[in-house]
Backbone as JSON, one array per atom type, in Angstrom:
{
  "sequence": "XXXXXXXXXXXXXXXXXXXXXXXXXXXXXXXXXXXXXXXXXXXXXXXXXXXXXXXXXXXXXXXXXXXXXXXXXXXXXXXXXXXXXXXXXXXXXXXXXXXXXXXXXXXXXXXXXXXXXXXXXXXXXXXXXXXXXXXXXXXXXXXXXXXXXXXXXXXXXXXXXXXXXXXXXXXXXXXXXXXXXXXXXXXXXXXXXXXXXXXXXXXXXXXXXXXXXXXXXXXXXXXXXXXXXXXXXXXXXXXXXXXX",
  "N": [[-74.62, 55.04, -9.92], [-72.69, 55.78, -10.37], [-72.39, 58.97, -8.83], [-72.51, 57.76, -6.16], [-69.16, 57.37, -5.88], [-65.97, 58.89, -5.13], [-63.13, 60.97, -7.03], [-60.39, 60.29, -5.67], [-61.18, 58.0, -4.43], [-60.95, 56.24, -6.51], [-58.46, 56.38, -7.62], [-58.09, 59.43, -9.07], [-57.2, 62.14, -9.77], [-58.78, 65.09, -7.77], [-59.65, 67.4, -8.94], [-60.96, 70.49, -10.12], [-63.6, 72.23, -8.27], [-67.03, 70.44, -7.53], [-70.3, 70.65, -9.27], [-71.91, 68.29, -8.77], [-72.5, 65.57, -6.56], [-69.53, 62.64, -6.68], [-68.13, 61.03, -9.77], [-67.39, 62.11, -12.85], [-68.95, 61.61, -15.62], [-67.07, 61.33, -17.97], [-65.07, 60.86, -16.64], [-65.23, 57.94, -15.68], [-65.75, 56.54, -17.89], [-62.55, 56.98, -18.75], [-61.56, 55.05, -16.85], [-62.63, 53.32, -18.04], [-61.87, 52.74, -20.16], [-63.17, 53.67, -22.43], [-64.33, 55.91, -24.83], [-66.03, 58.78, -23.81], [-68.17, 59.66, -25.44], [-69.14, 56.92, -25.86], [-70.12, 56.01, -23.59], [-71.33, 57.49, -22.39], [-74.09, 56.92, -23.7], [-74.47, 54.58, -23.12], [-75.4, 54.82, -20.46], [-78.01, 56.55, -20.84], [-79.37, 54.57, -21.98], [-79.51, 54.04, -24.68], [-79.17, 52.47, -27.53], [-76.53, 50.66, -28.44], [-74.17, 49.33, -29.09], [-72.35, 46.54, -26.89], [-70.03, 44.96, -25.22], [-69.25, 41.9, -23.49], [-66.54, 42.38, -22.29], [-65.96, 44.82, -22.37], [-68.73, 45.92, -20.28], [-68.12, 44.41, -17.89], [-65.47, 45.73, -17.24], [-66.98, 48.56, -16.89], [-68.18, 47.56, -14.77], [-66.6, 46.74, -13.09], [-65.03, 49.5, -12.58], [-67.42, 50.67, -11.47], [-67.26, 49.38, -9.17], [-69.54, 47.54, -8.74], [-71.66, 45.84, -6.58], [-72.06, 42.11, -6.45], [-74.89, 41.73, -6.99], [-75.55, 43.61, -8.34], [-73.61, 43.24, -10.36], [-74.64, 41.2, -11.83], [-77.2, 42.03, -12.74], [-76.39, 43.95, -14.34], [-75.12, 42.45, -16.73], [-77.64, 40.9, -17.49], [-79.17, 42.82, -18.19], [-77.82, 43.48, -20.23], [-78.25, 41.15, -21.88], [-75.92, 39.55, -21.91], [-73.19, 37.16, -21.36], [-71.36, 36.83, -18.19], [-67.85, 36.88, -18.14], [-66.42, 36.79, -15.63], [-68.31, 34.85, -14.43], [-68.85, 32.06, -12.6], [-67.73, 28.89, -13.56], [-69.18, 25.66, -14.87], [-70.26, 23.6, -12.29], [-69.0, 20.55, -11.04], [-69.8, 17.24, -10.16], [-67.46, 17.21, -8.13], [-66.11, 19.39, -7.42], [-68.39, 20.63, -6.06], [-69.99, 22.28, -3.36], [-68.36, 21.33, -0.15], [-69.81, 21.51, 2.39], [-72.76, 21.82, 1.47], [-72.91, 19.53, 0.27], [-72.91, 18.2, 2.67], [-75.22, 19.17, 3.89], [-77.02, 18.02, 2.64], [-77.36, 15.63, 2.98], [-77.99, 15.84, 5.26], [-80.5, 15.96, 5.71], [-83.75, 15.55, 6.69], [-85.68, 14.15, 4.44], [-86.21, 13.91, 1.01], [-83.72, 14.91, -0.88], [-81.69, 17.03, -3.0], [-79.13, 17.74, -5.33], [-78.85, 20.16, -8.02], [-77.03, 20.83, -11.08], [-76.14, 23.32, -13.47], [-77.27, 22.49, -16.49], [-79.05, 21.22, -15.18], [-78.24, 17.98, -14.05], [-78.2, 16.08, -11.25], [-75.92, 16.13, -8.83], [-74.72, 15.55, -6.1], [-77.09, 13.96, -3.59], [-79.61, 12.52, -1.05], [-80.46, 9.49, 1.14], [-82.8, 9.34, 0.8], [-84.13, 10.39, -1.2], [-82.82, 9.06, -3.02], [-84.09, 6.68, -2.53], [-86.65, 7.77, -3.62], [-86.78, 8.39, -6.29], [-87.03, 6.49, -8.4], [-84.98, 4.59, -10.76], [-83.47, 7.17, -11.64], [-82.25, 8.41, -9.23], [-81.43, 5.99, -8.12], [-79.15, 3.28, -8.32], [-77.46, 2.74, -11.22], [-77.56, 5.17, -13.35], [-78.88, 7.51, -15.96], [-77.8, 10.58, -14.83], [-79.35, 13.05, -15.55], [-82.01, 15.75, -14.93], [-83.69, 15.71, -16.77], [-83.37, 14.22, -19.13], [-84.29, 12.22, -17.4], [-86.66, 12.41, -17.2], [-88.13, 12.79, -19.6], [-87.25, 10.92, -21.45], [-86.94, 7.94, -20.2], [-88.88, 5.39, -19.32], [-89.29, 4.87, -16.51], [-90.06, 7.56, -15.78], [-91.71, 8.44, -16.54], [-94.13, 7.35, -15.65], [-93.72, 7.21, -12.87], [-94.56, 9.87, -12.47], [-97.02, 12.19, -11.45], [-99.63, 13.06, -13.4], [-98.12, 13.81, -15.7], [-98.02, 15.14, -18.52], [-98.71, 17.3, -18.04], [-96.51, 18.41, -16.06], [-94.31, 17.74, -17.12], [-94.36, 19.45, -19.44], [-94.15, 21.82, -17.92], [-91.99, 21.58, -17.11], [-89.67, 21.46, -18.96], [-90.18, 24.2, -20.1], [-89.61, 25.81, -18.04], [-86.74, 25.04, -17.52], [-85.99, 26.36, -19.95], [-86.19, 28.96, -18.95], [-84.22, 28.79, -17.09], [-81.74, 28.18, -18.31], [-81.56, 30.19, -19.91], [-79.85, 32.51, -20.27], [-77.57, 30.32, -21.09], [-77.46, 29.52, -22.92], [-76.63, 28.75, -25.27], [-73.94, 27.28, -24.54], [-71.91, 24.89, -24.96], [-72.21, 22.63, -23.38], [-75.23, 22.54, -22.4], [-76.44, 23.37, -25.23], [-75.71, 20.91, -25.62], [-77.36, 18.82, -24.58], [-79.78, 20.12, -24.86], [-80.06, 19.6, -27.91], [-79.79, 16.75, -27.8], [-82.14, 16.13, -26.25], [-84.16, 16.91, -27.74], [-83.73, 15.38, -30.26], [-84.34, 12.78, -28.94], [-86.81, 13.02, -27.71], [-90.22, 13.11, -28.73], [-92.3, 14.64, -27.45], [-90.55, 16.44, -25.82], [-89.56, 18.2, -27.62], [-91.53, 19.0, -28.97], [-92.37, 20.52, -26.51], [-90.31, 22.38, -26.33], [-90.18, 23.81, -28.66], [-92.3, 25.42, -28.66], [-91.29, 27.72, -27.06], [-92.15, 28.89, -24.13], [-91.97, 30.3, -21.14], [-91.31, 29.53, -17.85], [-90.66, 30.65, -14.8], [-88.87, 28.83, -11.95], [-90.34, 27.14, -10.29], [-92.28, 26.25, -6.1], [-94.34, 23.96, -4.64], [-96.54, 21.7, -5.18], [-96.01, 18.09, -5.52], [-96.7, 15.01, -6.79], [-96.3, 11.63, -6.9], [-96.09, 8.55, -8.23], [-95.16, 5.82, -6.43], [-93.5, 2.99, -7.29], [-93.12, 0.82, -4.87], [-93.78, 2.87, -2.84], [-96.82, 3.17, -3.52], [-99.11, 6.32, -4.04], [-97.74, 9.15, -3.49], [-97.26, 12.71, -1.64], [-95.93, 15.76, -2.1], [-94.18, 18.64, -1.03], [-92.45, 20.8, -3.11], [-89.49, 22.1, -2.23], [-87.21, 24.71, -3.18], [-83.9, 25.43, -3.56], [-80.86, 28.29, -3.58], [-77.47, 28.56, -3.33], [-75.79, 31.0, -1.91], [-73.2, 31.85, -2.95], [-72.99, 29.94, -5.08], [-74.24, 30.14, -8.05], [-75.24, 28.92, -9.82], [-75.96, 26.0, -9.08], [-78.76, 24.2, -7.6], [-80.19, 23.37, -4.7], [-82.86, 21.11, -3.86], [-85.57, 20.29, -1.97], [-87.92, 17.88, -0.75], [-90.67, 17.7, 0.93], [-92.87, 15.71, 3.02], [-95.92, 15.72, 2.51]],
  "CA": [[-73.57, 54.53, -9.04], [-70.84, 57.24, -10.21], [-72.51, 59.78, -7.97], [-71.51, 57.27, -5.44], [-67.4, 57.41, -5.5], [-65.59, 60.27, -5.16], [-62.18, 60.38, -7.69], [-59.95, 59.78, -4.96], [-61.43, 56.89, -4.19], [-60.78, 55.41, -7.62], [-57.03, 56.9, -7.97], [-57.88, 59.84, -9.69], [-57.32, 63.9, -8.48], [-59.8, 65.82, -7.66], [-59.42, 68.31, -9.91], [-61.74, 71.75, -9.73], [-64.9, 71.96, -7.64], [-67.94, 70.15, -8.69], [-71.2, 71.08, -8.9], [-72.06, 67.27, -7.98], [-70.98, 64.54, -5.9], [-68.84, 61.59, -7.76], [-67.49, 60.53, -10.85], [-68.1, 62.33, -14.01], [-68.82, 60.59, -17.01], [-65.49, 61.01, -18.88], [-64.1, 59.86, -15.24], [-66.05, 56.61, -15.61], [-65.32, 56.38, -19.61], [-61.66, 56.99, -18.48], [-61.48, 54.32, -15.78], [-62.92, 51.68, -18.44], [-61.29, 52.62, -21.42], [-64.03, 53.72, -23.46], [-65.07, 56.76, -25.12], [-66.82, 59.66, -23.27], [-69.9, 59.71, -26.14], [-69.81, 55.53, -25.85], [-70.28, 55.32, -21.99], [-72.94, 58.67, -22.05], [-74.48, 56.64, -24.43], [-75.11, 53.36, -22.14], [-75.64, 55.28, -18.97], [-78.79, 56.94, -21.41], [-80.1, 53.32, -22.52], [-79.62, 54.19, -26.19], [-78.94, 50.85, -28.39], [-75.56, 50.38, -28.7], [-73.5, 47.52, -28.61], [-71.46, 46.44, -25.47], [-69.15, 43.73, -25.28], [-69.05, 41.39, -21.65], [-65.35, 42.88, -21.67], [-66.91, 46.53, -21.96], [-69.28, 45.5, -19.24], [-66.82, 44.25, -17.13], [-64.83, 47.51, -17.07], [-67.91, 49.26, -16.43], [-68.5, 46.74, -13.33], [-65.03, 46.95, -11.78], [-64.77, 50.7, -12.16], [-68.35, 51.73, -10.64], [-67.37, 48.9, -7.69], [-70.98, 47.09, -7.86], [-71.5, 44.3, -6.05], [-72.31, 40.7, -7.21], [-76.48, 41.25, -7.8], [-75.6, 44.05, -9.46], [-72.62, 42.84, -11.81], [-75.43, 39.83, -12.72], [-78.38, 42.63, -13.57], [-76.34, 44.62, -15.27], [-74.99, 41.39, -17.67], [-78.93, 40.11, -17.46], [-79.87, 43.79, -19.01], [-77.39, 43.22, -21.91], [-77.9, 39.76, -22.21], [-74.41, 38.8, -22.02], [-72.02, 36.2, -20.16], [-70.35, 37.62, -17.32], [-66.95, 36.66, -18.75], [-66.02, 36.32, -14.29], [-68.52, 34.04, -13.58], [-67.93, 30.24, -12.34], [-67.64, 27.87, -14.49], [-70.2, 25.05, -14.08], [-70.08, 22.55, -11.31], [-68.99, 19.19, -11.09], [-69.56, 16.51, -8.46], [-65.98, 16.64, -7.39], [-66.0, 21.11, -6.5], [-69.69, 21.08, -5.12], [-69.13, 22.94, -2.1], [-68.38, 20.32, 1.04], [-71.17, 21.96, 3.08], [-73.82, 21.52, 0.38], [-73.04, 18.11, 0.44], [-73.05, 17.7, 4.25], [-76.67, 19.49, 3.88], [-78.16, 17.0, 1.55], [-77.18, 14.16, 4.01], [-78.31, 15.48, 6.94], [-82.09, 16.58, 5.34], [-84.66, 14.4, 6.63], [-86.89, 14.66, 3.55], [-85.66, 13.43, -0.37], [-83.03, 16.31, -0.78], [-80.45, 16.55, -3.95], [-78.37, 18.93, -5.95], [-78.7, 20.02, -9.57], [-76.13, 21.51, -11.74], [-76.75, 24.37, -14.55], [-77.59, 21.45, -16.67], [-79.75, 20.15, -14.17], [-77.56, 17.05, -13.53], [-77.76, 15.85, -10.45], [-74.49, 16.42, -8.72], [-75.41, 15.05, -4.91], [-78.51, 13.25, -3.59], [-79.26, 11.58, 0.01], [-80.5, 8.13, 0.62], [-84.36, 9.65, 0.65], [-83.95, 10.96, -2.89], [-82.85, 7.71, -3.76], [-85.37, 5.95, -2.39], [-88.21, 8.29, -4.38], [-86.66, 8.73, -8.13], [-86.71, 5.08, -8.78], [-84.23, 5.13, -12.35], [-83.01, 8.2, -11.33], [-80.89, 8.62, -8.22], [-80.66, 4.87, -7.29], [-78.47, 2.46, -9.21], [-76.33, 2.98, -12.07], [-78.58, 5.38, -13.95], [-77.81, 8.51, -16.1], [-78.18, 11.89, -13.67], [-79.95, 14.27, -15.3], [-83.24, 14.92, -14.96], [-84.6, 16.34, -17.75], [-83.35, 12.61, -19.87], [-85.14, 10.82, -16.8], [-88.44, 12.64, -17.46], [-88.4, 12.9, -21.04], [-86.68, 9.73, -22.25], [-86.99, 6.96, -19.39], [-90.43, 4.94, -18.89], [-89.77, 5.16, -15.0], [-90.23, 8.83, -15.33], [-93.91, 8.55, -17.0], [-94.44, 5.99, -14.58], [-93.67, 7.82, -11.36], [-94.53, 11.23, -12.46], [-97.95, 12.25, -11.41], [-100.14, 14.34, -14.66], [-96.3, 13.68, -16.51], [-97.4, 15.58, -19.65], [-98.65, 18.96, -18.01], [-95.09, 18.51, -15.57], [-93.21, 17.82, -18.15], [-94.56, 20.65, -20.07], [-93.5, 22.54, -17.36], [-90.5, 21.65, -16.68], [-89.1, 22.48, -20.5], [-90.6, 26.01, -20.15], [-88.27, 26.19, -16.36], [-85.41, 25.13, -17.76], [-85.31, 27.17, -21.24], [-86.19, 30.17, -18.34], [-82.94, 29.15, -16.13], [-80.65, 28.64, -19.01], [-81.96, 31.15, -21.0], [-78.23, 33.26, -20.53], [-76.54, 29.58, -21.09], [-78.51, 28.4, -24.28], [-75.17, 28.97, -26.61], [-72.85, 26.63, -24.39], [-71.82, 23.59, -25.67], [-72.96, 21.21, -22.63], [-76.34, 22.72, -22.43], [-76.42, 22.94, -26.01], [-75.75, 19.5, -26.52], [-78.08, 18.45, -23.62], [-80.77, 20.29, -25.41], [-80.26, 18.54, -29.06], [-80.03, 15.2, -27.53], [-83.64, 15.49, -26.03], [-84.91, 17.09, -28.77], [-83.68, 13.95, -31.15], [-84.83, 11.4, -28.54], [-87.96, 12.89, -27.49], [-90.61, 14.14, -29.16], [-92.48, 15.53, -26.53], [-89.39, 17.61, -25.4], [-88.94, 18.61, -29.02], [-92.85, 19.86, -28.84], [-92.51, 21.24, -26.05], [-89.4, 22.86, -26.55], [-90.28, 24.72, -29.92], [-93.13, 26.37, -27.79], [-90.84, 28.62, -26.2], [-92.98, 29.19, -23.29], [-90.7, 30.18, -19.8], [-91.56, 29.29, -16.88], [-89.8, 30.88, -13.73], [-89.13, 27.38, -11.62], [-91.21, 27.03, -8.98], [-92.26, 24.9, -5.8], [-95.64, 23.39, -4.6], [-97.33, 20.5, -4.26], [-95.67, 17.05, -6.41], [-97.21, 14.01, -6.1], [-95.37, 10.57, -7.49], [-97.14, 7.11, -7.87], [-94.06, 5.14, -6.11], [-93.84, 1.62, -7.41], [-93.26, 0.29, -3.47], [-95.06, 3.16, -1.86], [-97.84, 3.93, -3.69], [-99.55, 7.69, -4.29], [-96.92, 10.12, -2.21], [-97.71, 13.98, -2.33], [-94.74, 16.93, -1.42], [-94.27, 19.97, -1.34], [-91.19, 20.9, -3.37], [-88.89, 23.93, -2.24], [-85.75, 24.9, -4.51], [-82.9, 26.82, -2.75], [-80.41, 28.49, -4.54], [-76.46, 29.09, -2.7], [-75.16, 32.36, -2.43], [-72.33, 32.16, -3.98], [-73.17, 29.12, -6.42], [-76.28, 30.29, -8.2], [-75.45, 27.44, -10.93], [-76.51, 25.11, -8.25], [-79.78, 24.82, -7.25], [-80.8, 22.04, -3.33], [-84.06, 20.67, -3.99], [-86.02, 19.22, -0.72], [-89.43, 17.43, -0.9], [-91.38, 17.82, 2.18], [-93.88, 15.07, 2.53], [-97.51, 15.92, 3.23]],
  "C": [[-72.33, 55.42, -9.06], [-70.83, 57.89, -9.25], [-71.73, 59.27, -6.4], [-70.31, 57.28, -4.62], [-67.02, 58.63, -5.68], [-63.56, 59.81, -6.24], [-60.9, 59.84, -6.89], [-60.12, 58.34, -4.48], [-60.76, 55.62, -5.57], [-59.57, 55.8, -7.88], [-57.17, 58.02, -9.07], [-57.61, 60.95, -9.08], [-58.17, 64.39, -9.17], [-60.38, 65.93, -8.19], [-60.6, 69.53, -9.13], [-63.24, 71.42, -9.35], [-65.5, 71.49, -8.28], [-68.78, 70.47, -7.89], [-72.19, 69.93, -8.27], [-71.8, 66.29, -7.48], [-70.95, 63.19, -6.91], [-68.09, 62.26, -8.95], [-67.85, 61.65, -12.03], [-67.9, 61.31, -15.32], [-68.01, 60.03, -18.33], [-64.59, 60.53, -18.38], [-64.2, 58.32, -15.6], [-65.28, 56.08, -17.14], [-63.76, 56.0, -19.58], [-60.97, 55.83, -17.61], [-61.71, 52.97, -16.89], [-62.75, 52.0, -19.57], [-61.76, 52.38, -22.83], [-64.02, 54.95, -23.61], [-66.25, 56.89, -24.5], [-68.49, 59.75, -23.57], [-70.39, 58.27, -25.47], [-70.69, 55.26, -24.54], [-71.58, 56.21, -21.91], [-73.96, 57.57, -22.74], [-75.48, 55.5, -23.74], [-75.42, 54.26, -21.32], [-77.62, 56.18, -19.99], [-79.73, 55.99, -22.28], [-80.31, 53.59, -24.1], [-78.86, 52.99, -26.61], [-77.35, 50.46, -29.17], [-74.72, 49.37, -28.25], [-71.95, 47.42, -27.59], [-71.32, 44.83, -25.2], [-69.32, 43.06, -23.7], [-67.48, 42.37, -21.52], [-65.79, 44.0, -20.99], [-67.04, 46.35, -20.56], [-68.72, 45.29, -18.22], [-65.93, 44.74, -16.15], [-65.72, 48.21, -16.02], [-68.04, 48.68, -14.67], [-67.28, 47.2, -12.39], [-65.21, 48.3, -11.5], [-66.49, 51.81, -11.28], [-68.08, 50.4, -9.3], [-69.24, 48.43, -7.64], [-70.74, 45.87, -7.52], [-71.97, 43.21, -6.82], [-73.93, 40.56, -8.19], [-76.18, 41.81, -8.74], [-75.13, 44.4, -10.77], [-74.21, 41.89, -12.3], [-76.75, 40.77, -13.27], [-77.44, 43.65, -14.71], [-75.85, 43.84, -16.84], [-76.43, 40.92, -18.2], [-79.73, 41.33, -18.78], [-79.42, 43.73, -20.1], [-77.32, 42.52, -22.38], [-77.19, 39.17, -23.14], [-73.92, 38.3, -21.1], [-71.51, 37.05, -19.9], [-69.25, 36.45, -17.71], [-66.23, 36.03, -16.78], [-67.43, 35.23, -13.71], [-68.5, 32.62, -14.04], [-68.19, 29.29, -13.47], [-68.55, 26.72, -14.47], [-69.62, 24.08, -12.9], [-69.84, 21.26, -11.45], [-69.32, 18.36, -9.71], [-68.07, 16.88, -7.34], [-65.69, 18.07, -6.98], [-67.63, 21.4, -6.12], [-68.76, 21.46, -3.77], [-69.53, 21.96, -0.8], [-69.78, 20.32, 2.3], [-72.72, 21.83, 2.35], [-73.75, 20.55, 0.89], [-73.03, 17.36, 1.34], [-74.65, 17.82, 4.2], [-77.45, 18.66, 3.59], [-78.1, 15.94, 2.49], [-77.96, 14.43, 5.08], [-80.13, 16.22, 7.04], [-83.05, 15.3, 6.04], [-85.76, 14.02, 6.12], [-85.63, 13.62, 2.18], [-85.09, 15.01, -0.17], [-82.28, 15.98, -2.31], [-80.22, 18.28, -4.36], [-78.4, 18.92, -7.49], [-77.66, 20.98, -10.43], [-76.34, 22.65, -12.64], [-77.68, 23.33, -15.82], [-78.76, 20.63, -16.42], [-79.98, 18.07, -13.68], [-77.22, 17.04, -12.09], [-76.13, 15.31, -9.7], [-73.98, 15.8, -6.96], [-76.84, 14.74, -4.5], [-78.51, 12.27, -1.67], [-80.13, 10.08, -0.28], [-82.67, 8.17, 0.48], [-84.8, 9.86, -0.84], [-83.95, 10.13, -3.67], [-83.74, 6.72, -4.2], [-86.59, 6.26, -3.14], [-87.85, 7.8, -5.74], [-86.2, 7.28, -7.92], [-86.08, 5.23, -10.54], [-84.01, 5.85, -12.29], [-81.96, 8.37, -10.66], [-80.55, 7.47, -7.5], [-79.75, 3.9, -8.36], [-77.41, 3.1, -10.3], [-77.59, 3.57, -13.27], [-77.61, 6.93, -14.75], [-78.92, 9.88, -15.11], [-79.09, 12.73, -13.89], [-81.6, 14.12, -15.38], [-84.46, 14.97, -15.83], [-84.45, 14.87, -18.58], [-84.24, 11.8, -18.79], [-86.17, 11.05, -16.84], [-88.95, 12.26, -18.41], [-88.25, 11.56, -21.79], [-87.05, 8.2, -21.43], [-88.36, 6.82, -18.74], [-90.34, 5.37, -17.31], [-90.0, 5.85, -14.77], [-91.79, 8.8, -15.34], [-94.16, 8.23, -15.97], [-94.47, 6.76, -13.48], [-94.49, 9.2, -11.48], [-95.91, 11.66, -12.45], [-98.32, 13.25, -12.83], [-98.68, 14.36, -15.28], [-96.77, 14.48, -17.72], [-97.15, 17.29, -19.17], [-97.08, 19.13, -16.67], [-94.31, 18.54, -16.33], [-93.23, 18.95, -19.17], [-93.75, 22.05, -19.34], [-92.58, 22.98, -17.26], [-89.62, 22.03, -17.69], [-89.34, 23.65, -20.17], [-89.52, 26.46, -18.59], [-87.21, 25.44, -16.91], [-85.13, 25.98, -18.68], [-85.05, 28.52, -20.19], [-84.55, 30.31, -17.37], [-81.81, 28.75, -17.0], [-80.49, 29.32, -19.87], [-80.2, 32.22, -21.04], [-77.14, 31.86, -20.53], [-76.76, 28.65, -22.38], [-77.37, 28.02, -25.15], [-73.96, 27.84, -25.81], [-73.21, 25.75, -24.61], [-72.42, 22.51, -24.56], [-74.36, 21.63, -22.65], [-77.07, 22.53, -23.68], [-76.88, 21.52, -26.3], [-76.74, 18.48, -25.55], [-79.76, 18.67, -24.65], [-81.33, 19.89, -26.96], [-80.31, 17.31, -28.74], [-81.57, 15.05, -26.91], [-84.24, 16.13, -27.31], [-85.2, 15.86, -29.97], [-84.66, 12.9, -29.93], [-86.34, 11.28, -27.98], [-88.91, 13.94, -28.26], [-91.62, 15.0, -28.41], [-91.84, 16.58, -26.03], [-89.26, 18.58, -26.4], [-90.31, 19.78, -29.4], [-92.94, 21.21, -27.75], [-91.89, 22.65, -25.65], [-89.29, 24.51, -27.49], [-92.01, 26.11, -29.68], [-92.6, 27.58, -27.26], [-91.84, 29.11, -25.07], [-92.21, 29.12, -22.32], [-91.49, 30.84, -19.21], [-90.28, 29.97, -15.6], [-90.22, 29.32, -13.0], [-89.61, 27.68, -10.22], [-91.79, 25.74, -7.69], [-93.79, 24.65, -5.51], [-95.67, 21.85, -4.66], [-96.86, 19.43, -5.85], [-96.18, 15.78, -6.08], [-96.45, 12.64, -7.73], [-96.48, 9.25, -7.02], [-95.29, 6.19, -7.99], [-94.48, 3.5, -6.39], [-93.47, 0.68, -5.73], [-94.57, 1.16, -2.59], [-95.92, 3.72, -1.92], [-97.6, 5.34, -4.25], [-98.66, 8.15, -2.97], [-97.19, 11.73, -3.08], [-96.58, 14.57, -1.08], [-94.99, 17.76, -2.16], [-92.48, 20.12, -1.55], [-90.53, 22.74, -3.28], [-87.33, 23.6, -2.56], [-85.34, 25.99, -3.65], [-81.88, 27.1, -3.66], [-79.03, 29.01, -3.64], [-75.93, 30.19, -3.12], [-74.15, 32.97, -3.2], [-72.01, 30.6, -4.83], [-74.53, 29.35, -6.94], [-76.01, 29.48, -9.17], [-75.76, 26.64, -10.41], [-77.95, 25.39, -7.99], [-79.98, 23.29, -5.88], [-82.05, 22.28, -3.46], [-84.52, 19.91, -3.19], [-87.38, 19.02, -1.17], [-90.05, 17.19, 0.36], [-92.65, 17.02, 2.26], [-95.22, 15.89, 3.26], [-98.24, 15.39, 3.51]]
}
């Protein structure tokens, strides 16, 4: 990406011809307030240790954009120190939450967490103990911990197997914070299935396909579940169920 910018671009001069275009590597080093060896050093994938600040630096001063601030944090697996904070019901983004309403399918919203955070009245209607009544949100406690989950959840151990292995995979860069954290000791104590399935480490990228629910009103129902992910909330994830 140095080759890229030219030093002008970044407020620096010129200086004497080069033999190629951009930055040079003491430019770059210079710009993010590291040592010349340290920065050759990363740019050469040799094993040295790099802070999110570091990182950071590095990001601002080569100008990458958003994927590629999050691969280059993903490669040193470290928190981007700039990104959002998690979500609550009350800053979901207004348009999200127009979306979910106006789905004509079970639709909802899940948090990093995977606390439901919005839900329409289809959603409601499916996750019986879940998204209707005075229930708790998330949905990893309504699988793991709450009979209505067994109950509804078609094949519930190899789903539920699943679904541990897709979450350790999507908070795998959030394992160390304290709400996820403490999300993930509370099922571990309350279930031991979670706790089994947990100590498996086995990750799952989350995926959609074909769900089928034994609804205590309406019977055997089979969907096809597709997971969207907003462009600029990827801690969110809108989950529609498409009946078949």
């Amino acid at each position: 990406h140095r080759e890229r910018l030219s030093p002008q671009e970044v407020g620096l001069p010129p200086g004497p011809r080069r033999r190629t275009p951009g930055l040079r590597r003491e430019e770059v080093a210079q710009l993010c307030g590291v040592s010349s060896t340290w920065y050759t050093w990363i740019e050469q994938g040799r094993p040295v240790s790099a802070s999110a600040d570091a990182l950071a630096r590095i990001a601002v001063a080569l100008r990458l954009s958003r994927a590629e601030r999050a691969y280059l944090f993903e490669l040193a697996a470290q928190r981007d120190p700039a990104e959002p904070d998690p979500a609550t019901a009350a800053d979901t983004p207004a348009t999200l939450l127009q979306t979910v309403k106006l789905v004509d399918a079970p639709a909802y919203v899940l948090d990093r967490q995977w606390t439901a955070l919005a839900w329409n009245t289809h959603a409601a209607d499916l996750f019986t103990g879940w998204l209707d009544g005075e229930h708790d949100r998330n949905l990893l406690r309504f699988t793991f911990t709450e009979p209505l989950g067994r109950e509804l959840i078609v094949d519930w151990e190899t789903r539920a197997r699943r679904l541990a292995a897709e979450f350790r995979a999507d908070s795998i860069r959030h394992l160390n914070d304290a709400p996820t954290r403490a999300l993930i000791d509370s099922l571990i104590a309350a279930s031991d299935e979670f706790a089994r399935f947990w100590a498996s480490q086995d990750v799952f990228e989350r995926e959609g396909g074909r769900r089928e629910f034994n609804h205590p009103r309406h019977g055997r129902i089979a969907y096809d579940q597709i997971t969207f992910k907003p462009a600029h909330r990827e801690d969110l994830k809108l989950v529609v169920l498409v009946r078949l």
